[in-house]
N, C-alpha and C positions, 0 to 999 in steps of 0.2 A: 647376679643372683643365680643360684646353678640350682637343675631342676634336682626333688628326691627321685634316688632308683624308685623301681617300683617291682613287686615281688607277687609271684601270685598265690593265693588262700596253699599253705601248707609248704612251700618253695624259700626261704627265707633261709638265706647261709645262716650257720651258726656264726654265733657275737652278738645278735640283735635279741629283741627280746620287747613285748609290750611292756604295756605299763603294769598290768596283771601278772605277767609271768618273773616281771623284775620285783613285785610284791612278793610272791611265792620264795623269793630265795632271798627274802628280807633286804632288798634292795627298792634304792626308789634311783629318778632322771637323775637327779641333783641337779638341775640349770641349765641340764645339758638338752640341745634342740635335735627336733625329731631328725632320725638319721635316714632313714626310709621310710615306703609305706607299704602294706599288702594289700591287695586287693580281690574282691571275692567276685564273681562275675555271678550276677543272679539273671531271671530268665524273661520275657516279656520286654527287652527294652527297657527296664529298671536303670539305673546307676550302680554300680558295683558298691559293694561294703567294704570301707577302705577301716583298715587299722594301722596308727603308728607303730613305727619300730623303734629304737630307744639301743645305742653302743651299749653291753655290757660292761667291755671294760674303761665306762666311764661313769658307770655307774657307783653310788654313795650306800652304804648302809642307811636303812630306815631309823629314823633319828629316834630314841626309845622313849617311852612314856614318864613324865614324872608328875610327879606326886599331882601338883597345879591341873595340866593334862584329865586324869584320873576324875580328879571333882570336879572339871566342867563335866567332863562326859558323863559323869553319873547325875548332874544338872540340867544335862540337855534331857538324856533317857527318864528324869525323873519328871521332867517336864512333857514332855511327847505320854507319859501315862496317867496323868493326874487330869480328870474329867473339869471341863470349864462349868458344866451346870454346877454337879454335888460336891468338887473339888475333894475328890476321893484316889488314892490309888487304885487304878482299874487293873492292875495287870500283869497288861498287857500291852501295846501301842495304839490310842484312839486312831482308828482309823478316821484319817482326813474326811472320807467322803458322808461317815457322819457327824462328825465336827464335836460329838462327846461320847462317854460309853455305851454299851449296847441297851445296859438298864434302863439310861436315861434318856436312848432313843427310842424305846419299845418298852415302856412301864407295864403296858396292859398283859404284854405277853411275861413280861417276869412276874405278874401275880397269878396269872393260870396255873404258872408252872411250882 
């Protein structure tokens, strides 16, 4: 088992590339295993911020949307806005931390207002 180079925050020969930056140019890994890592030196004794690095030229085009694809995702998003109390589209995205819309977390304040 052979170790990853390691590359520090900004030093990274060209060919590599995150998985963010293989996004950006409509690429994704395809299978393929991380090929380095970078690493960010932060200050205090922390553990540094590592980021994988990913060959370009093994990288795959991002596989394209179809039709199926499309209506989950517009099932997931339609789900993530649709209030569990009034089962209303709210939106927007219920935010988790209140677990239904803003309406139907604060009634008293939507009738002041």
């Amino acid at each position: 088992m052979s170790t990853l180079p390691v590359f520090r925050w900004h030093l990274a020969p060209d060919g590599y590339a995150t998985r963010r930056q293989l996004r950006a140019r409509d690429l994704r890994p395809g299978g393929q295993d991380v090929a380095a890592q970078l690493e960010r030196p932060r200050r205090r004794g922390r553990p540094p911020l590592v980021a994988y690095l990913y060959r370009v030229d093994l990288a795959k085009p991002v596989r394209p949307m179809t039709a199926g694809r499309w209506r989950a995702h517009a099932a997931m998003m339609r789900a993530r806005r649709t209030c569990p109390e009034c089962h209303r589209d709210a939106g927007y995205v219920i935010p988790p931390t209140l677990g239904m819309c803003v309406t139907c977390a604060y009634p008293e304040e939507q009738r002041a207002a």
